[in-house]
Backbone bond lengths (Angstrom), bond angles and torsions (degrees), N, CA, C in turn:
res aa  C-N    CA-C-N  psi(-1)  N-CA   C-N-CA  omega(-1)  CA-C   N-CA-C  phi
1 X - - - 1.461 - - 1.520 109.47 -
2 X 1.472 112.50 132.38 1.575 110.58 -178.53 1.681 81.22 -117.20
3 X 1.015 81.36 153.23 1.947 123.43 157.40 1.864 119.23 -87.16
4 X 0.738 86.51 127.33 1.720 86.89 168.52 1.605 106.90 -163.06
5 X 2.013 121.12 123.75 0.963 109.36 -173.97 1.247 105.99 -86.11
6 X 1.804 133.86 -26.34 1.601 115.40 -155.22 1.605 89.36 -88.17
7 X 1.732 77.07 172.74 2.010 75.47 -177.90 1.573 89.20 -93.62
8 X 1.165 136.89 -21.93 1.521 119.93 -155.98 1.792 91.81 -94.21
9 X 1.109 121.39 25.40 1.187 133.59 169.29 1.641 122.45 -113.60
10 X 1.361 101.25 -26.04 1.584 119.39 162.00 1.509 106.34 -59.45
11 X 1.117 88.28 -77.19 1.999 107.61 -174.68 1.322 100.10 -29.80
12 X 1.218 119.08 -60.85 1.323 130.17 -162.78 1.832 110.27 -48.27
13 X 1.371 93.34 -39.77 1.406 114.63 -153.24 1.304 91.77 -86.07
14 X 1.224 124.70 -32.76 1.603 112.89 -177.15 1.414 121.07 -99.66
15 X 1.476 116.42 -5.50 1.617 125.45 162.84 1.217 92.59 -68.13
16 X 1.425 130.55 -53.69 1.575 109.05 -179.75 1.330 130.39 -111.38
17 X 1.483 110.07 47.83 1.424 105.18 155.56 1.295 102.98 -152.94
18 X 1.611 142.48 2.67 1.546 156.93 -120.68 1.786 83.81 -19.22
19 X 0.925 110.80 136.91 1.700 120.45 -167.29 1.567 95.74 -120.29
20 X 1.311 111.20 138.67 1.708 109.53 -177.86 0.954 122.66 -46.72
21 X 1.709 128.72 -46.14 1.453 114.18 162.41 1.635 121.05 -121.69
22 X 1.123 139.90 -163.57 1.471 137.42 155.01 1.857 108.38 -133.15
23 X 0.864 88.93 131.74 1.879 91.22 173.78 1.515 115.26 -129.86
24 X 1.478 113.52 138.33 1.289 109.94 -153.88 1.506 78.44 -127.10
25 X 1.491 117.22 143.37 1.060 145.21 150.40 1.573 125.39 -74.65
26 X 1.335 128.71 90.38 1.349 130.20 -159.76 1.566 118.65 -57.39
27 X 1.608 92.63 -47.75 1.227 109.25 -176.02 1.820 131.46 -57.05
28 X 1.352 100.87 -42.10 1.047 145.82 -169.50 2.003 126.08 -93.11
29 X 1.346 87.76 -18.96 1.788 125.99 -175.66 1.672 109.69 -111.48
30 X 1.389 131.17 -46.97 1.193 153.97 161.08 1.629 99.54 72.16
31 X 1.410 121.43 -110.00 1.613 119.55 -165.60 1.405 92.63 -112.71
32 X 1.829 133.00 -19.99 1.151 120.18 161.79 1.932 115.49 -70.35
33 X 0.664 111.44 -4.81 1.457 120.51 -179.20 1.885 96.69 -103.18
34 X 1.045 128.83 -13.28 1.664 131.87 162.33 1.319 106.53 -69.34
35 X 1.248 112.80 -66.62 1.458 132.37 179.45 1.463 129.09 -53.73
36 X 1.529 112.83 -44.14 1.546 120.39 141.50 1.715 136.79 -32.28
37 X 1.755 98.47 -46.56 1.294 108.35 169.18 1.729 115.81 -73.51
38 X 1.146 109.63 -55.01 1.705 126.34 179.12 1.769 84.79 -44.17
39 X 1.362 145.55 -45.92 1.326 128.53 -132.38 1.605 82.02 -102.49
40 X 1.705 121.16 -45.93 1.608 120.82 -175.74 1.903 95.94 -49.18
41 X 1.214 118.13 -25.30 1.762 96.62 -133.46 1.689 85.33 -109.65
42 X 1.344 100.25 19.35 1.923 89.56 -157.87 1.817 80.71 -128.20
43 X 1.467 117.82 5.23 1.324 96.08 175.23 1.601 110.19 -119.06
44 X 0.827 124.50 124.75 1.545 128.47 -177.35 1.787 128.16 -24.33
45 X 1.170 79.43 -41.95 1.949 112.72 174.55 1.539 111.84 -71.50
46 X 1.114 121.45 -36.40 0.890 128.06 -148.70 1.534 97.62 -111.25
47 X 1.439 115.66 -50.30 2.160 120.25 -153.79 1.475 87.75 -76.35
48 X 1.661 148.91 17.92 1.183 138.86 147.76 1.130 118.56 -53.39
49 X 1.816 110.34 -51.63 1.350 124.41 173.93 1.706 117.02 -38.38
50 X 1.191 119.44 149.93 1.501 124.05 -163.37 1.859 88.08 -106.41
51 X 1.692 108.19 134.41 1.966 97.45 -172.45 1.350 79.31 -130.63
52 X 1.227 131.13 142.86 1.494 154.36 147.10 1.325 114.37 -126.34
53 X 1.619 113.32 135.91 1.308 144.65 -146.27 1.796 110.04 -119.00
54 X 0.831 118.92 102.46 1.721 111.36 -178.40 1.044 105.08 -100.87
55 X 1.496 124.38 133.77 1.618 139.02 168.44 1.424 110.38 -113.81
56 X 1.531 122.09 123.70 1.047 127.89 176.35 1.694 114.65 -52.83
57 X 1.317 114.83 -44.34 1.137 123.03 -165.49 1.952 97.45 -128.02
58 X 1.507 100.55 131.74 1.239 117.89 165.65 1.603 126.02 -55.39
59 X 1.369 108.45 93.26 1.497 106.28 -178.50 1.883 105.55 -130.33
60 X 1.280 101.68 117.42 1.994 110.14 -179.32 1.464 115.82 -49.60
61 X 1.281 96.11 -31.82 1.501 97.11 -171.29 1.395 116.33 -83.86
62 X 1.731 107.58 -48.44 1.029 120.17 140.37 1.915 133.50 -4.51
63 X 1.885 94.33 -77.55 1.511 103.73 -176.84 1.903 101.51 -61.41
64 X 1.046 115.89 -26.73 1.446 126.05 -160.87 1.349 98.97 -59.69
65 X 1.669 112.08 -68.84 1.505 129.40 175.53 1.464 129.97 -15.97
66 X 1.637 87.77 -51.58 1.647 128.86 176.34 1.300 100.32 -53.18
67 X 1.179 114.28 -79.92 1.569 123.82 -159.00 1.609 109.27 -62.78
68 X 1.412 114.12 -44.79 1.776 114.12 159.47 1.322 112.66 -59.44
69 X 1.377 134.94 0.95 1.483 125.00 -176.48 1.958 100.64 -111.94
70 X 1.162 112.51 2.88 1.315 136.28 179.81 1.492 117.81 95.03
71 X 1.147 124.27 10.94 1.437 117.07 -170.40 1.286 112.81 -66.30
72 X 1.749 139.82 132.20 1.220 140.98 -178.35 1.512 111.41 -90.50
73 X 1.217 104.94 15.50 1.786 86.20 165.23 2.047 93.08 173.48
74 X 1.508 99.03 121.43 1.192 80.63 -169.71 2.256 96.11 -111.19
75 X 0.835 101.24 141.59 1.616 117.76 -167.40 1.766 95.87 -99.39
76 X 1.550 122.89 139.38 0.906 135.27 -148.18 1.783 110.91 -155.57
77 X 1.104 140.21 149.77 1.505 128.43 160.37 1.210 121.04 -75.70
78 X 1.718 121.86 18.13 1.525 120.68 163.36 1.340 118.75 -79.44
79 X 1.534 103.54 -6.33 1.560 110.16 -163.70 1.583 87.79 -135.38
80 X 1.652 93.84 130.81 1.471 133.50 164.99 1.416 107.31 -22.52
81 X 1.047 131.21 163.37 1.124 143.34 147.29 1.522 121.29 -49.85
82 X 1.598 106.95 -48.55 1.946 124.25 -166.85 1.762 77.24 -75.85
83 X 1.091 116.13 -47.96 1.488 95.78 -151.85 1.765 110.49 -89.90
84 X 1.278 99.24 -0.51 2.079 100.44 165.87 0.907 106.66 -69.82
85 X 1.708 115.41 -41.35 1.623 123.60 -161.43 1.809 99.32 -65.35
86 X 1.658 109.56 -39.08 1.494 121.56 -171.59 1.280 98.90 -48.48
87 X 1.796 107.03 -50.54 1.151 107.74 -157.79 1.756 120.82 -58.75
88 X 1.204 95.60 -49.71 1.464 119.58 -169.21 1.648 109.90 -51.63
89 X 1.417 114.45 -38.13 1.317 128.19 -174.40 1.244 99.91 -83.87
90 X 1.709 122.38 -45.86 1.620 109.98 178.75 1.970 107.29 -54.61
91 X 0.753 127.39 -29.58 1.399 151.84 163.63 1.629 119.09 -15.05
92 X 1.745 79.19 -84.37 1.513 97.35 -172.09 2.058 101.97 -74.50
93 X 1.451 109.94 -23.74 1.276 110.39 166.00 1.166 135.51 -61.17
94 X 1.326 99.33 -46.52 1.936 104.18 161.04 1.302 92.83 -44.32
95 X 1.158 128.85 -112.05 1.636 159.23 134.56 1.444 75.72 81.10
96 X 1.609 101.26 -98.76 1.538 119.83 172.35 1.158 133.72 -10.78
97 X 1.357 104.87 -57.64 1.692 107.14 172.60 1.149 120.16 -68.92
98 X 1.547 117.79 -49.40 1.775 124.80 -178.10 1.700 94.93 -64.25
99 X 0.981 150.12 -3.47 1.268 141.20 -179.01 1.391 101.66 -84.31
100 X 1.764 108.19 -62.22 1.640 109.17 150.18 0.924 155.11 29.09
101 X 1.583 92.06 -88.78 1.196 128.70 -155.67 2.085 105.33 -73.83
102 X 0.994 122.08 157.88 1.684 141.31 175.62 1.674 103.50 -85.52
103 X 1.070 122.93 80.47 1.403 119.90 -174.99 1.877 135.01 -73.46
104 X 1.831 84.40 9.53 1.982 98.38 157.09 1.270 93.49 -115.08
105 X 1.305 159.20 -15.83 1.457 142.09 147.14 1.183 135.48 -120.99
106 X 1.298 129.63 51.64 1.453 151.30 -156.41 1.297 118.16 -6.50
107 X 0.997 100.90 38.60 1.907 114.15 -173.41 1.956 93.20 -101.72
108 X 1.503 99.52 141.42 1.364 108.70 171.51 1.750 122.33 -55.83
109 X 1.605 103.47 138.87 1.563 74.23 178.08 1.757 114.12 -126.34
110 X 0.802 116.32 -93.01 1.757 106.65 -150.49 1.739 103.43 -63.89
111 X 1.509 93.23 -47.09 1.436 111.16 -172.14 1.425 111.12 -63.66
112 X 1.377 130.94 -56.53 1.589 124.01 176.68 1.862 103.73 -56.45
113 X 1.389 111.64 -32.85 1.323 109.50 -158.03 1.881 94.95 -69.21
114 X 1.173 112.22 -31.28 1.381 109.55 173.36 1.526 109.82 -50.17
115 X 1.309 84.98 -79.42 2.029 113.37 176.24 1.992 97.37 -23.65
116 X 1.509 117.93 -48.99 1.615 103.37 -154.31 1.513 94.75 -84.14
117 X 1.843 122.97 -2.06 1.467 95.39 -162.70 1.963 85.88 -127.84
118 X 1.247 107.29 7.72 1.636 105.62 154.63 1.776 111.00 -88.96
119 X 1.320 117.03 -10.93 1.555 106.95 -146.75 1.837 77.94 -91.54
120 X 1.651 123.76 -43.69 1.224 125.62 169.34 1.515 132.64 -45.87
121 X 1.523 91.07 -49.26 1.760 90.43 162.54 1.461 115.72 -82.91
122 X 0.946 141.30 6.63 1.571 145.01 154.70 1.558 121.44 -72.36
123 X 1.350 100.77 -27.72 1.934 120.53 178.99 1.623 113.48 -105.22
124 X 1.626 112.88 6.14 1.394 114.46 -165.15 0.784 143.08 74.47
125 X 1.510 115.57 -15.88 1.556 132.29 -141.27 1.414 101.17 -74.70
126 X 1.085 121.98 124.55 2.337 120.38 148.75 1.832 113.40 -39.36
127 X 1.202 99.02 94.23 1.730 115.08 162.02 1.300 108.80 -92.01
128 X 1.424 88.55 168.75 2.093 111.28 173.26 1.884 75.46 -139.21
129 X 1.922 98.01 137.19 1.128 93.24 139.94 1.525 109.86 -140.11
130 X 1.645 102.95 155.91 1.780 109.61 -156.93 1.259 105.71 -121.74
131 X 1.360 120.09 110.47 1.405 126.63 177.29 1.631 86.26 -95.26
132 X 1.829 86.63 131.62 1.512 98.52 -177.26 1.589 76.76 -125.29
133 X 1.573 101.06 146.94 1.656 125.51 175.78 1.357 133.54 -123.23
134 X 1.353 161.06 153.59 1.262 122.06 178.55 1.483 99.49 -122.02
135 X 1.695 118.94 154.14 1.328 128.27 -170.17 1.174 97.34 -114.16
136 X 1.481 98.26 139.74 2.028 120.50 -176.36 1.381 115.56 49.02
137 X 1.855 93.24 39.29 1.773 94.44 179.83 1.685 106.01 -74.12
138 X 1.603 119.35 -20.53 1.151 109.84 -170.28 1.244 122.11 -111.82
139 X 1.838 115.83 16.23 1.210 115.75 121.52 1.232 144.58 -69.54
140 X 1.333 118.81 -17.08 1.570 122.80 157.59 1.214 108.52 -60.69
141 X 1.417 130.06 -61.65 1.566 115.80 174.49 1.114 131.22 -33.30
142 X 1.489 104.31 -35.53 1.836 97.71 -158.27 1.951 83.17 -95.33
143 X 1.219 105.34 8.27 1.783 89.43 -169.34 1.576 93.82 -99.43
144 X 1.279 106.19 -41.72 1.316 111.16 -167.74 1.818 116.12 -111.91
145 X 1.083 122.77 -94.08 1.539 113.54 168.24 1.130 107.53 -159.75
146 X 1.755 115.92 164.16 1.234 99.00 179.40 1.984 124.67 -69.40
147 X 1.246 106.74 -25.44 1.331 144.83 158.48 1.779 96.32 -21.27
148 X 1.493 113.04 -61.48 1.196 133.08 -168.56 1.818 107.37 -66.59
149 X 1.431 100.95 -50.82 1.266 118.84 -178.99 1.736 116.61 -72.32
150 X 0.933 148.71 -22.80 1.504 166.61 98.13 1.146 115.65 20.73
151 X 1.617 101.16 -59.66 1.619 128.20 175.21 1.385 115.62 -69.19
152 X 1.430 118.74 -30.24 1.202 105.34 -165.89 1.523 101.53 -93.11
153 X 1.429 116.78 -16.51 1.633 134.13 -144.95 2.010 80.75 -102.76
154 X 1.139 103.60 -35.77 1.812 100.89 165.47 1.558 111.80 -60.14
155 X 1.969 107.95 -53.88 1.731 114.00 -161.28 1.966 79.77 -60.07
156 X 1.079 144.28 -63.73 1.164 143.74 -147.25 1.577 110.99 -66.15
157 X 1.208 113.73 -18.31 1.604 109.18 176.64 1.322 114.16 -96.80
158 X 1.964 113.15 -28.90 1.081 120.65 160.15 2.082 115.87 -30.24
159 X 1.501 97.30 -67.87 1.304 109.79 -153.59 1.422 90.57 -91.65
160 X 0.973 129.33 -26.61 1.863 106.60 156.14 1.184 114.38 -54.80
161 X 1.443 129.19 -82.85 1.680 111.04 160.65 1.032 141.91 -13.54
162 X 1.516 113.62 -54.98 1.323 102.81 162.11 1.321 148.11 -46.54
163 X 1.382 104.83 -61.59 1.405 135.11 172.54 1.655 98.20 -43.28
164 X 1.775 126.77 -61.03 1.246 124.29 -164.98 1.544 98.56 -51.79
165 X 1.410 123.17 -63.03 1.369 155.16 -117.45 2.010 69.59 -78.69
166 X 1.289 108.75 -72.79 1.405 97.06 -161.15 1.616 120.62 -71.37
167 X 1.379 104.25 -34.65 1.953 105.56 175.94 1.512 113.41 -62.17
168 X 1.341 117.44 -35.34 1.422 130.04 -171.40 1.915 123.04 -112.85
169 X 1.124 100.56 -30.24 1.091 112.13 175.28 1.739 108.21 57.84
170 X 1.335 127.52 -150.78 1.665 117.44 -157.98 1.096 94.50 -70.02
171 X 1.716 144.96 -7.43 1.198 131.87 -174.14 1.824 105.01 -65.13
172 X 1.639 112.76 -9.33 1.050 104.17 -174.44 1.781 124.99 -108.63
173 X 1.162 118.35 -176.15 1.375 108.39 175.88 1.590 112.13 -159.99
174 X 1.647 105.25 133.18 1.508 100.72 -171.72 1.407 102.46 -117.55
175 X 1.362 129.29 141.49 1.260 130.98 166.97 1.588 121.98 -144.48
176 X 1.248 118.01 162.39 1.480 119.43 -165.39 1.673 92.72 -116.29
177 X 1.028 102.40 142.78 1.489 120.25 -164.43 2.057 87.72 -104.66
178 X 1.431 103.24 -53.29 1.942 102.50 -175.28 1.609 91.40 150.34
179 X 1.216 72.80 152.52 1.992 89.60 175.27 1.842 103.58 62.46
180 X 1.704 106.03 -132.74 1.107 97.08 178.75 2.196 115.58 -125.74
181 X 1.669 85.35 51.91 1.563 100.00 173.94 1.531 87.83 -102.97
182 X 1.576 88.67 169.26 1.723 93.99 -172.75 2.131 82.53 -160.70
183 X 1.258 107.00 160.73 1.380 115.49 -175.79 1.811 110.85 -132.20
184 X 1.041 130.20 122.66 1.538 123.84 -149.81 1.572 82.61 -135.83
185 X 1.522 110.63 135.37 1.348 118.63 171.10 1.162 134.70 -138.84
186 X 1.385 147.98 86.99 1.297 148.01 -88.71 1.156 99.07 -174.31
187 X 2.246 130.07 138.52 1.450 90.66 146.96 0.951 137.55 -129.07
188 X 1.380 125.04 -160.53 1.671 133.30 -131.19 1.003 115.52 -63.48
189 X 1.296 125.82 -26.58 1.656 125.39 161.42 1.343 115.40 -48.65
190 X 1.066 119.76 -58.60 1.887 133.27 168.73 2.044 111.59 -43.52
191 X 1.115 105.85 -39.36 1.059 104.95 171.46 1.542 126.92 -4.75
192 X 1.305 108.14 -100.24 1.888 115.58 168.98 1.607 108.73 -48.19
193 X 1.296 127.25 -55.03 1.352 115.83 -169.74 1.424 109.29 -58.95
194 X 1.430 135.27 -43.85 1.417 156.11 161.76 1.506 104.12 -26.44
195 X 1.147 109.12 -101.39 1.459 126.03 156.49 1.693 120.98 -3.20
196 X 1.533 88.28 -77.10 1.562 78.19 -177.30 1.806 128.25 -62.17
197 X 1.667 86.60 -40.63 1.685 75.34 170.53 1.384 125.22 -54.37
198 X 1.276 101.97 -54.75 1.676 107.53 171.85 1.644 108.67 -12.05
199 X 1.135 113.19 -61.87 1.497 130.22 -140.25 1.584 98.07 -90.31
200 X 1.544 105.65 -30.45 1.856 109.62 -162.98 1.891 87.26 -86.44
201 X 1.451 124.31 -27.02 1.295 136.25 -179.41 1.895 112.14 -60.64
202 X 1.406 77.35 -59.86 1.598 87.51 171.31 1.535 139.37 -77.40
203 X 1.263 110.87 -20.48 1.435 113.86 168.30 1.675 96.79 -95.11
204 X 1.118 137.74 -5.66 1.747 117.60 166.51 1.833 91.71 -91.79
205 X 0.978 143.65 -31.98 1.538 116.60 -179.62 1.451 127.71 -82.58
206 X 1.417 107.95 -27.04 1.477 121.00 -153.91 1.816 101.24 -91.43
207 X 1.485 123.10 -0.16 1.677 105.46 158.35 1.504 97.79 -86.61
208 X 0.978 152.95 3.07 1.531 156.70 -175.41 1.197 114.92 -71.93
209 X 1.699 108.06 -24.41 1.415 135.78 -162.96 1.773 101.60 -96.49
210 X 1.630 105.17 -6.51 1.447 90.90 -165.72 2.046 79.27 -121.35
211 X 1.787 95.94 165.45 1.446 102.48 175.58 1.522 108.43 -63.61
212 X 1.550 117.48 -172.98 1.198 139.03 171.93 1.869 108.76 -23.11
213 X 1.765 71.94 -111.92 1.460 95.41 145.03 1.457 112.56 -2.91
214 X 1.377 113.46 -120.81 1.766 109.82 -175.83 1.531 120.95 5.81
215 X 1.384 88.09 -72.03 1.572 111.32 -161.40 1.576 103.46 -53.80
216 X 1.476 116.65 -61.76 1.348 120.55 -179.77 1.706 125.03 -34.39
217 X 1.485 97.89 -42.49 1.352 122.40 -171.16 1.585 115.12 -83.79
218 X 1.622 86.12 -29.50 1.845 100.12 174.50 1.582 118.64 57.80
219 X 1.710 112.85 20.06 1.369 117.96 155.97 2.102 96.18 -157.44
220 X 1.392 122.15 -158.94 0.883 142.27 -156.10 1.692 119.26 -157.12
221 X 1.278 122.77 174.58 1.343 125.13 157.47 1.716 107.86 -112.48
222 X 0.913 107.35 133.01 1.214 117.22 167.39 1.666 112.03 -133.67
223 X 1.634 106.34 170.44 1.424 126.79 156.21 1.465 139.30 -80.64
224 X 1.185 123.04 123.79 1.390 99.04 -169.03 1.737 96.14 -103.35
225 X 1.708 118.75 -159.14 1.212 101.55 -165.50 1.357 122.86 -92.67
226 X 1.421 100.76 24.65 1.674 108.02 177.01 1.415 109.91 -125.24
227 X 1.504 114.56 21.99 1.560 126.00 175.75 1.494 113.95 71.97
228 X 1.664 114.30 37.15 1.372 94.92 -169.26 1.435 96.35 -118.90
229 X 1.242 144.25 137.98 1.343 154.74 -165.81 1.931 93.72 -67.64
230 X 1.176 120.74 147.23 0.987 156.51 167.11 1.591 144.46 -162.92
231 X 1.279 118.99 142.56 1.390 127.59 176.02 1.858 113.23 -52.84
232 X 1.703 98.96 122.90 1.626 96.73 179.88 1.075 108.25 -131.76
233 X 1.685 137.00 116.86 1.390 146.16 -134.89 1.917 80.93 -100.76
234 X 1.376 87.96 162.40 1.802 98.25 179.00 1.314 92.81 -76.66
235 X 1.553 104.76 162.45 1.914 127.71 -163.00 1.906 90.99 -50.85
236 X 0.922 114.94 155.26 1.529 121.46 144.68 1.622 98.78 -131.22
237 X 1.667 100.43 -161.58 1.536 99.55 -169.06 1.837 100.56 -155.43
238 X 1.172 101.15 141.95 1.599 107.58 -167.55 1.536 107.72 -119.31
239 X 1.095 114.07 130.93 1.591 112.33 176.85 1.481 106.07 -100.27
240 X 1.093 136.78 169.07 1.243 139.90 122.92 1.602 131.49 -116.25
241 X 1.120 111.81 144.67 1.703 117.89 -152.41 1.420 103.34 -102.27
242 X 1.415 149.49 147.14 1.254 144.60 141.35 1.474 114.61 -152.89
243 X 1.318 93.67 124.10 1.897 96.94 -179.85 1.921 100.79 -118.96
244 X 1.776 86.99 165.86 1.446 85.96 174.09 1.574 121.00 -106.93
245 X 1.590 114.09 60.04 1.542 125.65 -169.60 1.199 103.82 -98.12
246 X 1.607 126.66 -5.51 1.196 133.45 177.68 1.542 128.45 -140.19
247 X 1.807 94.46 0.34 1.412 108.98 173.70 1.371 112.92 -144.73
248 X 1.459 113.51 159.04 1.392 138.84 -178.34 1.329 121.09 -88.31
249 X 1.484 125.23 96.09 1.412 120.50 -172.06 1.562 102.69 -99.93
250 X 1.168 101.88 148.82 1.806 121.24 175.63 1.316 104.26 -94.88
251 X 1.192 111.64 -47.43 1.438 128.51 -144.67 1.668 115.54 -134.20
252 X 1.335 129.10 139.81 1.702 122.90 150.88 1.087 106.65 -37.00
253 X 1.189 120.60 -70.25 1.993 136.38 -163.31 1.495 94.13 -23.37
254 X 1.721 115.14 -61.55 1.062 126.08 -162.10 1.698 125.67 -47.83
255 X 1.695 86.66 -55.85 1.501 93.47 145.86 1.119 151.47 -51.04
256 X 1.119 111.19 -50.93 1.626 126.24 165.11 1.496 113.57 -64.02
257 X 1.560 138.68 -16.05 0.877 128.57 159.47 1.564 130.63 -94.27
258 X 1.397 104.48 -5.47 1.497 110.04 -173.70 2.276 92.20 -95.94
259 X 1.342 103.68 -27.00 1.460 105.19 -171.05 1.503 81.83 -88.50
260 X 1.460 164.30 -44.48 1.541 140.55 -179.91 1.823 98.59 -60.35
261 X 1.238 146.80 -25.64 1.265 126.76 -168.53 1.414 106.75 -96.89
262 X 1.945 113.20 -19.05 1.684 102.52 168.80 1.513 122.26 -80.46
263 X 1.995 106.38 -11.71 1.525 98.20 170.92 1.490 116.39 -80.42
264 X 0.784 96.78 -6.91 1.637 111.21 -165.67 1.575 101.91 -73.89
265 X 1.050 88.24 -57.36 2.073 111.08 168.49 1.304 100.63 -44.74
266 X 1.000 120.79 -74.34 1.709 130.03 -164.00 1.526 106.51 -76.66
267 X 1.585 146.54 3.87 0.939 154.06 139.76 1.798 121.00 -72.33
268 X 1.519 111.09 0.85 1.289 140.24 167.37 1.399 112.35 -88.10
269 X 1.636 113.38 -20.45 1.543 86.81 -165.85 1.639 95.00 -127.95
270 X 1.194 131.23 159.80 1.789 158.93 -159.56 1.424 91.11 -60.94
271 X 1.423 100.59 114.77 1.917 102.66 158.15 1.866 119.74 85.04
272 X 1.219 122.73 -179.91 1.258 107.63 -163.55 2.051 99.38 -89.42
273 X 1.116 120.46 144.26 1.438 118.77 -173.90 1.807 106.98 -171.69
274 X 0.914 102.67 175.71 1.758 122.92 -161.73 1.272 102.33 -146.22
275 X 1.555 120.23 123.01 1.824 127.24 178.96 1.765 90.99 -113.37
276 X 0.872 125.75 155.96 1.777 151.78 171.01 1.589 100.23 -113.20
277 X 1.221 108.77 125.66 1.290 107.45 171.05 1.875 95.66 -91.54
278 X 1.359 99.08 147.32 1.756 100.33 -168.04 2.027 88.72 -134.87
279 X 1.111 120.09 -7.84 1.491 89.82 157.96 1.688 149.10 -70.75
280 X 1.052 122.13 178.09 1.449 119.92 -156.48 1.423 83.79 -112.18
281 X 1.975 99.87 166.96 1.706 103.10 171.89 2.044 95.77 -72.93
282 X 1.299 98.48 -41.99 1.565 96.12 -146.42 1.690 110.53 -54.83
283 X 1.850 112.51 -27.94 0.955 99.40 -175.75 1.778 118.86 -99.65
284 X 1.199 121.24 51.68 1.162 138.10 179.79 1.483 128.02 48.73
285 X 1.301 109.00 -119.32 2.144 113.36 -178.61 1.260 88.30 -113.68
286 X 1.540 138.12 -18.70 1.651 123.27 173.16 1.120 133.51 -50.29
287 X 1.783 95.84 -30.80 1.823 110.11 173.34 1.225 139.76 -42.12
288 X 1.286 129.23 107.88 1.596 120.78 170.00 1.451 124.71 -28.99
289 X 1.455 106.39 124.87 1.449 114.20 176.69 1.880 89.30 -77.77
290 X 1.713 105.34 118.30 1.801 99.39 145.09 1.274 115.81 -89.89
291 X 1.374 96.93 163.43 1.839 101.67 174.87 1.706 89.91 -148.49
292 X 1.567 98.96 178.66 1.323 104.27 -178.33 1.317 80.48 -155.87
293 X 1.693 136.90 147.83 1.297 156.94 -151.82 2.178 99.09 -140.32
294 X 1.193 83.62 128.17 1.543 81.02 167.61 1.559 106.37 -112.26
């Protein structure tokens, strides 16, 4: 915990370091300590930061001021000591997560996705994790809008969620990595049943997403990047699979880099489908890639 009395010394301090929390002393801060907050909460960079406001003395109008001047939690002598401290920590916890969070599909992103597939290898447990991807998403854009594409990158988090939420229930976890990758974490028993629905879900909604036309025809003309017209099949969707039933992870990274080279794989092959990587550590890069195709 640092101290700092000026406010233009706060500001300063939290453009360059955004510090886990800020706490403003009301009493002691007065209407330059209003104005400090209004300036943290009004800059983009900055209103991530979590600001709580302490008033010596309980005043409504007072707490009111506060909270219209942006303060996220204003602390008071109606509340305990145990429960300021509650407060303050429920605080910086929100904070954390909404920072998180994927803010076109409120799904957690890079940072929880770490957190859900360290908290598994910390408990031992047998995971799958499923980088799901989407194919010729950015010919739909340029065909249709990004507006269009948003929508579909929503229908797709929808029915990932879904699908986990009900086959697996909290054993599962969905997160958005950005754009239209998504990270699915499930385990390994769930695998195929997971998967396939996913995929039988997503190829019955996602020509719905394209006009008449399109759909009927079940591809398009498009451009490629040298302006030359070509055939562009409606979106499908590629998973890639990797669990640790046959390998030793240290690290997320590890994960996350062995699951970017199985989507990558499975973005190789015709139509929407899911590959499992099925090699072992011991027997090196000689190992058979398995896959399983829905």
């Amino acid at each position: 915990m640092i101290s700092i009395p000026q406010a233009a010394a706060v500001e300063e301090r939290v453009l360059r370091s955004l510090p886990t929390l800020v706490v403003v002393d009301a009493d002691s801060a007065g209407e330059e300590g209003m104005e400090l907050c209004s300036r943290l909460k009004g800059d983009a960079y900055t209103a991530i930061v979590p600001l709580a406001v302490v008033i010596n003395r309980h005043a409504t109008d007072a707490v009111r001021r506060w909270f219209a001047a942006g303060a996220d939690e204003v602390i008071t002598p109606l509340f305990e000591p145990g429960e300021q401290a509650g407060r303050l920590d429920a605080l910086v916890t929100r904070a954390e997560r909404d920072v998180a969070v994927n803010p076109s599909t409120r799904l957690p992103g890079t940072t929880e996705i770490e957190r859900a597939v360290r908290r598994r290898m910390e408990r031992g447990e047998l995971f799958a994790v499923c980088y799901a991807d989407l194919d010729h998403f950015k010919e739909y854009n340029d065909r249709y809008s990004y507006y269009d594409g948003d929508r579909v990158i929503y229908l797709l988090s929808r029915i990932l969620h879904d699908v986990v939420r009900g086959m697996v229930g909290p054993e599962g976890f969905v997160g958005h990595i950005g754009g239209d990758d998504f990270i699915v974490v499930i385990p390994i028993e769930s695998i195929q049943a997971v998967c396939t629905e996913v995929l039988d879900v997503f190829d019955t909604l996602v020509p719905y997403q394209y006009n008449e036309q399109d759909r009927r025809a079940g591809y398009y003309f498009g451009k490629d990047r040298r302006g030359q017209l070509h055939r562009v099949p409606l979106m499908t969707l590629s998973i890639g699979v990797v669990t640790n039933k046959h390998r030793r992870f240290a690290h997320p990274a590890q994960v996350s880099e062995l699951a970017t080279e199985m989507k990558s794989y499975a973005k190789t092959q015709a139509g929407s489908v899911f590959v499992v990587d099925r090699r072992h550590d011991r027997e090196g890069n000689d190992e058979e890639r398995g896959d399983s195709e829905a």
